[in-house]
C-alpha positions in Angstrom: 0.0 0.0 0.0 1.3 3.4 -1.2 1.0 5.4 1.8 3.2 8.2 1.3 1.2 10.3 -1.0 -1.7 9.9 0.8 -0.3 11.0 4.1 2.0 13.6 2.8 0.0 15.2 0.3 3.2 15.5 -1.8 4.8 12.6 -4.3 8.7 12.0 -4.3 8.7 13.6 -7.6 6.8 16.6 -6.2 9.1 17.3 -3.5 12.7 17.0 -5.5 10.3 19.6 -8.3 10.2 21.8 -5.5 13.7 21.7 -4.4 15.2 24.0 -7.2 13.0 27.2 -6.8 13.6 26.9 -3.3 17.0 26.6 -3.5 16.7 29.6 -6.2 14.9 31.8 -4.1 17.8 31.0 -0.7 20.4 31.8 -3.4 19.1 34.8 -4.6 18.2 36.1 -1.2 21.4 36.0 0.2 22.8 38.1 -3.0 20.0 40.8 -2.6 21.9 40.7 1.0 25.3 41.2 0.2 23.8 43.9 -2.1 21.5 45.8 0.5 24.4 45.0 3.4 27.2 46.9 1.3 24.7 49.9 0.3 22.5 50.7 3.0 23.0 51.3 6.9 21.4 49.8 9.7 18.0 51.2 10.9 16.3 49.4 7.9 13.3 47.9 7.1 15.8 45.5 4.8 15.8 44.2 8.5 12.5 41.9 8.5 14.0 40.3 4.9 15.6 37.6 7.3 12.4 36.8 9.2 10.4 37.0 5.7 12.9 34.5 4.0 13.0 31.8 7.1 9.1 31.7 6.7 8.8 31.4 3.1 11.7 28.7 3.2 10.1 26.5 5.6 6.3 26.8 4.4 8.1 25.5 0.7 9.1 22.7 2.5 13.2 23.7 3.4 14.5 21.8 6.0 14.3 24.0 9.3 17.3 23.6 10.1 18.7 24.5 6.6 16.3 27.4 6.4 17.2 29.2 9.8 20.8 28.8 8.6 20.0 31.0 5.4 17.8 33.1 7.0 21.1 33.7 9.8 23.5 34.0 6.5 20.9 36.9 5.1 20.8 38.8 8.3 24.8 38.6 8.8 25.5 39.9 5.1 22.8 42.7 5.5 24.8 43.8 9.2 28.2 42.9 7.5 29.6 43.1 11.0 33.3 43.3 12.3 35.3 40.8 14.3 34.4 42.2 17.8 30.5 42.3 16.8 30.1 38.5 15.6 31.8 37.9 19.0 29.3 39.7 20.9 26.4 38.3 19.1 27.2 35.2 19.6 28.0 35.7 23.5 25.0 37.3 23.7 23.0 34.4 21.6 24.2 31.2 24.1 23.2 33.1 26.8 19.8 34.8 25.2 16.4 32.9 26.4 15.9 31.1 23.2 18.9 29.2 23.6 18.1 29.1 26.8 14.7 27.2 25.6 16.8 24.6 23.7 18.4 23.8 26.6 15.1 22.7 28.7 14.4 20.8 25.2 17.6 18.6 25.5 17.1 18.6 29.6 13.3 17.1 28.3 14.9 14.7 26.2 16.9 13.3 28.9 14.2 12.7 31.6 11.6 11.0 29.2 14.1 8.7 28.3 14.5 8.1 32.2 11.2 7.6 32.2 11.4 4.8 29.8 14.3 3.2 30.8 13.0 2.8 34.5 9.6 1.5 33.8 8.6 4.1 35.0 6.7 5.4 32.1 4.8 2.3 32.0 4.0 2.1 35.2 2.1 5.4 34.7 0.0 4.5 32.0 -1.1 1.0 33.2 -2.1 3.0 36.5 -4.5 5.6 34.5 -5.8 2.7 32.7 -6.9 0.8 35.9 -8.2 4.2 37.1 -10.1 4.7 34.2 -11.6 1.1 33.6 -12.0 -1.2 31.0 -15.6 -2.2 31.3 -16.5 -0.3 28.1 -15.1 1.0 24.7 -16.0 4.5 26.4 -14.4 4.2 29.8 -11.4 2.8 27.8 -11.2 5.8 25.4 -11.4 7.8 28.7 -8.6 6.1 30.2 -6.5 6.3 27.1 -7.3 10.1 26.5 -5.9 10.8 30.2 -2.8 8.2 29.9 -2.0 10.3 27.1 -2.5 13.9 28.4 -1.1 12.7 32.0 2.2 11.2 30.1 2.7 14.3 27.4 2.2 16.7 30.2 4.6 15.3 32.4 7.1 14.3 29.5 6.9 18.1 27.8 7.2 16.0 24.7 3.9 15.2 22.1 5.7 12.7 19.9 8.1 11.1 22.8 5.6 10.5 25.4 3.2 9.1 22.8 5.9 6.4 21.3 6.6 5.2 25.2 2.7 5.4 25.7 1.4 3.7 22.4 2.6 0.1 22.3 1.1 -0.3 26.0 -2.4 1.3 25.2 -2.6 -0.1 21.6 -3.4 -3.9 23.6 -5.9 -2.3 25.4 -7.4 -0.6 23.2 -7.8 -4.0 21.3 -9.0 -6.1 23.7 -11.9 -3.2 24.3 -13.1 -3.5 20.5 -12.1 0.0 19.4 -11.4 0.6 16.0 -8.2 1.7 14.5 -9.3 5.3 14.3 -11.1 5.4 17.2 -8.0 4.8 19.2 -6.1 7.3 17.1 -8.7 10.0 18.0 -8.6 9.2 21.5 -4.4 9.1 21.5 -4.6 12.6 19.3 -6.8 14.2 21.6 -5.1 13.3 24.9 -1.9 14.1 23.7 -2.6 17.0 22.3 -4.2 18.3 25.5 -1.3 17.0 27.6 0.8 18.8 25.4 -1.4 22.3 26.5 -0.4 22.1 29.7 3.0 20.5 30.1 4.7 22.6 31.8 8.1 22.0 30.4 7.3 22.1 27.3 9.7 24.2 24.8 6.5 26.0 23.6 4.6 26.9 26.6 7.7 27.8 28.4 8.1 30.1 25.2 4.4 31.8 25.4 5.3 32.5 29.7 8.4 34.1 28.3 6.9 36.2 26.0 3.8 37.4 27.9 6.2 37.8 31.3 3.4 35.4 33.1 3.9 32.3 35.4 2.7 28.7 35.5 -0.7 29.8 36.7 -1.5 32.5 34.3 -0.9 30.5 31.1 -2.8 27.8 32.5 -5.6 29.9 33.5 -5.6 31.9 30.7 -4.3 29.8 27.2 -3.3 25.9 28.0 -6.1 25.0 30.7 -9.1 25.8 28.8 -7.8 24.5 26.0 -7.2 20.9 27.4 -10.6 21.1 28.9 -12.0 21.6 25.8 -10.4 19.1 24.1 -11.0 16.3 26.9 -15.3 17.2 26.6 -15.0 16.8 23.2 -13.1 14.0 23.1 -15.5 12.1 24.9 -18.0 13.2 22.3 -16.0 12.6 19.2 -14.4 9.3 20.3 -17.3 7.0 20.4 -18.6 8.5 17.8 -15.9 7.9 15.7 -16.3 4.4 17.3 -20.1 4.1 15.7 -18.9 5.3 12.7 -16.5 2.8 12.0 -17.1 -0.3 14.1 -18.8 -2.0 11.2 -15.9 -1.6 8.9 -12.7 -3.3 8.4 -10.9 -1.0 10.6 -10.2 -3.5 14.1 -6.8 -4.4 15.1 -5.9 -8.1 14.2 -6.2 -11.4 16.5 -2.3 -10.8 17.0 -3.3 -7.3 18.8 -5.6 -8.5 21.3 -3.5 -10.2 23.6 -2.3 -8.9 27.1 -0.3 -6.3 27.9 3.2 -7.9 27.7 6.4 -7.7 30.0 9.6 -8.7 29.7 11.0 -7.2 33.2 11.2 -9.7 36.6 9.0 -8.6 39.5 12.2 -7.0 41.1 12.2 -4.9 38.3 8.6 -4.2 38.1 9.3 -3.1 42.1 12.1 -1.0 40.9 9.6 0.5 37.8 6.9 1.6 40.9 9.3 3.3 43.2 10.6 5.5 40.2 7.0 6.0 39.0 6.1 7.2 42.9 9.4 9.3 42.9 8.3 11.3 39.6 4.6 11.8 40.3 5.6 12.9 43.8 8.9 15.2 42.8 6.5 16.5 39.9 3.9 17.3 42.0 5.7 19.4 44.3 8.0 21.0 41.3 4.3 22.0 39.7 3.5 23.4 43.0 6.2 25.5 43.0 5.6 27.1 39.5 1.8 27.9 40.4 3.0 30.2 43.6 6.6 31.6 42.3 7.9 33.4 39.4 10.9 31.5 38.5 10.1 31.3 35.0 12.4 30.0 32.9 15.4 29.1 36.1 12.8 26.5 37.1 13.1 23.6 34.4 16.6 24.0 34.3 16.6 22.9 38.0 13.1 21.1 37.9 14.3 18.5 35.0 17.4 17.5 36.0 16.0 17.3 39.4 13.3 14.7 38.6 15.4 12.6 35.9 18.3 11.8 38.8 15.1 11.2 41.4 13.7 9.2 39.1 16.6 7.0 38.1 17.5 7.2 42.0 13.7 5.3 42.9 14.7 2.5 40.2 18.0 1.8 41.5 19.6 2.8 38.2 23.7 3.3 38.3 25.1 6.6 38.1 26.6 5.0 34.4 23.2 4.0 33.2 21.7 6.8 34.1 24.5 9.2 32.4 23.8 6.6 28.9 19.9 6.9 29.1 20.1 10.9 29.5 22.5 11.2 26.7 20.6 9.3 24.5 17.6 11.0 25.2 19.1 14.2 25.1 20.8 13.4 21.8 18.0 12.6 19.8 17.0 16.2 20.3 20.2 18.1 19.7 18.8 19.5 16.1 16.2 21.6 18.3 18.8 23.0 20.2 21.2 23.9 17.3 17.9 25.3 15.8 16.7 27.6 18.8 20.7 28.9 19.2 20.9 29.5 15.2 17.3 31.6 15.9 19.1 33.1 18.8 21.7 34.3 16.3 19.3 35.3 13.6 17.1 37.6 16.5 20.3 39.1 17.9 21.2 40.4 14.7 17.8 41.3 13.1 18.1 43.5 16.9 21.3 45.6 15.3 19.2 45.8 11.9 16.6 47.6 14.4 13.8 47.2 11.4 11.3 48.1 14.5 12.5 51.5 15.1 11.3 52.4 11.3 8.0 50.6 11.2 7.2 52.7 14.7 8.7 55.9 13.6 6.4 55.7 10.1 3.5 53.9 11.4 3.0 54.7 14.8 0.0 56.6 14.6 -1.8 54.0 12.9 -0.5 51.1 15.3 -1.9 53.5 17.9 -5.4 53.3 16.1 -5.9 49.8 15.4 -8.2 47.6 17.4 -6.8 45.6 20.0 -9.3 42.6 18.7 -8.4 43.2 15.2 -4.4 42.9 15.8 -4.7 40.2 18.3 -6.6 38.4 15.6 -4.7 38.9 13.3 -1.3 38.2 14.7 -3.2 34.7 16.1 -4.1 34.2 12.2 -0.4 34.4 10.9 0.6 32.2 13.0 -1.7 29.7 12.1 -1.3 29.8 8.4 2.3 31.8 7.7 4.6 30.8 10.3 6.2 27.3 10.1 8.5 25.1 12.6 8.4 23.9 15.8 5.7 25.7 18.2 8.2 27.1 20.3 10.3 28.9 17.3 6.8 30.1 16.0 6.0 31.8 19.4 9.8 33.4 20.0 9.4 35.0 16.3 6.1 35.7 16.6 7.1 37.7 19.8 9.9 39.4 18.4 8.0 40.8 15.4 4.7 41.5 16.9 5.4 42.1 20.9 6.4 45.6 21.1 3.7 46.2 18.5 1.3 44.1 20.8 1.9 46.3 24.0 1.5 49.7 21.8 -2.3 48.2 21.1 -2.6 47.6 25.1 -2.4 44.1 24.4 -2.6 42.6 28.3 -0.6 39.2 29.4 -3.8 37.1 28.7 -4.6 37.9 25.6 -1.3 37.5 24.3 -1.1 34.1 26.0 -4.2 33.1 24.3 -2.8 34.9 20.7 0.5 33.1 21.0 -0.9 29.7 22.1 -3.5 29.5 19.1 -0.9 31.1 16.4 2.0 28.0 17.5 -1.0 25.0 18.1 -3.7 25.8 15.6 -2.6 24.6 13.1 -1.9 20.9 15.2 -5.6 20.4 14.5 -6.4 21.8 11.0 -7.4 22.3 8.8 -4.6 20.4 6.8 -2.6 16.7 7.8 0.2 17.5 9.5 3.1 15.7 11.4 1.4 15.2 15.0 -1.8 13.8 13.2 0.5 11.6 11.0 2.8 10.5 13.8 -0.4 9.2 15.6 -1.7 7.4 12.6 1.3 6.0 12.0 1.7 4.5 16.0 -1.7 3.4 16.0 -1.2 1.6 12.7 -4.1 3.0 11.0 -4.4 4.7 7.3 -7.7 6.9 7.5 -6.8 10.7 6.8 -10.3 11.9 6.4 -10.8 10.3 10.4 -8.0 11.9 11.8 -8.7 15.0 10.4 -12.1 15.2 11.7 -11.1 14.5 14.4 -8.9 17.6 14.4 -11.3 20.2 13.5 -14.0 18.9 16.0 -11.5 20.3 18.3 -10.5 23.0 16.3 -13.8 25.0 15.6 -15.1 25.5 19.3 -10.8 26.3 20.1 -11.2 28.8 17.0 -14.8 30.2 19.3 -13.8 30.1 22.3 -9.8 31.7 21.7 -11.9 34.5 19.7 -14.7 34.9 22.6 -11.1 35.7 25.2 -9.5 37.4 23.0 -12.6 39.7 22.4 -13.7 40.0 26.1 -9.9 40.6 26.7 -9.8 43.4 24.9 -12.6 45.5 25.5 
């Protein structure tokens, strides 16, 4: 079965069509820079020509990586600093907050493969499966919905948590009589809301950054709500996407219905409880902490290393093992922090560029008169459909292009918690396939698009209402 065009939208052959233009349009951008760099001074509007080119790379399909590094290239030929400057940028860049982000993603990737290694990962889905029953295909949708959100949240991770959580739930799932997409829905959903309110993740940790709020005011004002939502209608969706395809061919096979296998000896399994008691109960009071202080961004660089060495401390795991198991973890993830320290670059000099100055010397006035509602709208909008990359990236440039503009409009903290959460997750849901949707699919071994995808914009449409309905009362 030819599953590639289906999932991708885009044939081999379209893809390597693609590749020249966008290669053209790199190499002629960084030209037009050397050009503008040797001609014109910095302020400029020739500033935002970086930012421009690393969205239009990526949303042609670019590599991210390979697209932040041309959109960095762009902004150092239009500064055409000296010696002493690059030095400075790039002091100023390992120490800047989005590098700083990169390194809670690496610190992320260490713990949840901690987590895995230990058992202890396991240990805390089969617990939210017990709490949630098995009686029914709906009590077991519930439970897998909450494994999920309880494992991303705690993880910080969508696609991570969901390949530790997936081979344990998929039995389950089986054995209950839920369809392929049914289970898919149910993982998506879950995960997705987990992935709301983690509060280690690279994104969220971004949108707190950005709108200077704690713990407690994104998840009050942006990521709470939102899992909420998804969870009620989840437990709409999901059985109904049951009905809707029980009589099909779409069940797992007699090979998938047996028992949730182990290969670990009850000393193990022991060893797999204390480290699952040890997380939920050094988690519990790290969360605590991040409702009632401002620590902001200082907190998961204590907080993760912190619950990775209890963790492997409550399985018994050797300082050796546990130094393998975090490198590996942390390793698979390195790209993102070579990304967020190459944005780090790309920011600090689009700063010297000072493109900001201009657009608020010219159009200041205007800024002045717009509708809060209307620019928070619209700044929510291009982030949905113009800003590609991981959510994290897509709320530090949305931030750096639209923040100081934000606060001229008497944009408060909420509302820009709410704008920056639904410009970097939107587009997660709809209205096209994407990655998360397809990552699901692919774990839950099913094949049905058009499911998954409705699946997406039943959350989507009441997220688009009830985002617009804050942002609206926000603003008033």
């Amino acid at each position: 079965m030819q599953t590639t065009p289906l999932l991708t939208g885009q044939r081999p052959g379209d893809i390597r069509r693609l590749a020249r233009p966008v290669n053209l349009i790199a190499a002629a951008s960084v030209v037009v820079s050397l050009i503008v760099g040797l001609r014109v001074e910095p302020s400029t509007l020739w500033g935002f020509l970086p930012i421009a080119l690393y969205g239009i790379l990526a949303a042609l399909g670019m590599r991210i990586l390979v697209a932040t590094s041309v959109a960095v290239l762009s902004a150092a030929l239009l500064l055409l600093p000296g010696p002493q400057v690059v030095v400075e940028i790039a002091r100023e860049s390992a120490v800047d907050q989005v590098t700083i982000i990169g390194v809670v993603i690496l610190l992320g990737g260490g713990l949840a493969e901690i987590l895995r290694a230990s058992g202890a990962a396991t240990r805390i889905v089969s617990a939210a499966i017990r709490v949630a029953g098995t009686s029914n295909t709906t009590s077991v949708a519930a439970g897998i919905m909450l494994t999920c959100l309880l494992l991303v949240a705690a993880l910080g991770t969508l696609a991570g948590a969901l390949a530790v959580a997936v081979p344990v739930l998929l039995p389950v799932a089986a054995r209950a009589g839920l369809t392929r997409s049914a289970t898919a829905s149910a993982i998506f959903i879950g995960g997705c809301a987990g992935f709301a309110i983690a509060p280690f993740a690279g994104g969220n940790i971004a949108i707190m950054q950005a709108a200077d709020t704690g713990y407690l005011g994104y998840l009050l004002h942006g990521g709470g709500p939102l899992a909420v939502l998804s969870i009620v209608v989840g437990m709409i969706v999901v059985p109904w996407m049951q009905r809707r395809t029980v009589g099909g061919d779409d069940h797992y096979s007699p090979d998938e219905l047996g028992a949730i296998e182990t290969d670990s000896p009850a000393v193990d399994d022991r060893r797999a409880g204390r480290a699952a008691v040890a997380f939920a109960v050094t988690l519990l009071a790290v969360l605590v902490v991040a409702t009632i202080t401002t620590a902001g961004i200082a907190l998961p660089l204590i907080a993760l290393p912190l619950l990775a060495v209890v963790t492997a401390a409550g399985a018994g795991m050797s300082p050796k093992t546990f130094a393998i198991n975090a490198y590996r973890g942390a390793a698979k993830l390195a790209w993102l922090f070579v990304l967020f320290y190459l944005l780090a670059l790309l920011f600090n000099a689009i700063a010297r560029l000072n493109p900001f100055t201009v657009v608020l010397g010219s159009y200041g006035s205007e800024i002045r008169g717009l509708t809060p509602f209307l620019f928070a709208m619209t700044v929510a909008l291009i982030g949905w459909v113009g800003v590609p990359g991981a959510s994290a990236a897509q709320v530090v440039l949305l931030d750096k292009i639209f923040g100081e503009l934000a606060s001229i409009a008497g944009i408060g903290a909420g509302v820009w918690v709410v704008v920056l959460l639904f410009a970097s997750k939107a587009d997660t849901y709809g209205p096209l396939p994407n990655v998360n949707m397809l990552g699901v699919m692919g774990l839950c071994r099913s094949a049905n698009v058009r499911n998954i995808l409705i699946t997406g914009w039943c959350v989507l449409l009441p997220a688009v209402a009830m985002y617009t309905l804050f942002i609206y009362l926000g603003t008033r």
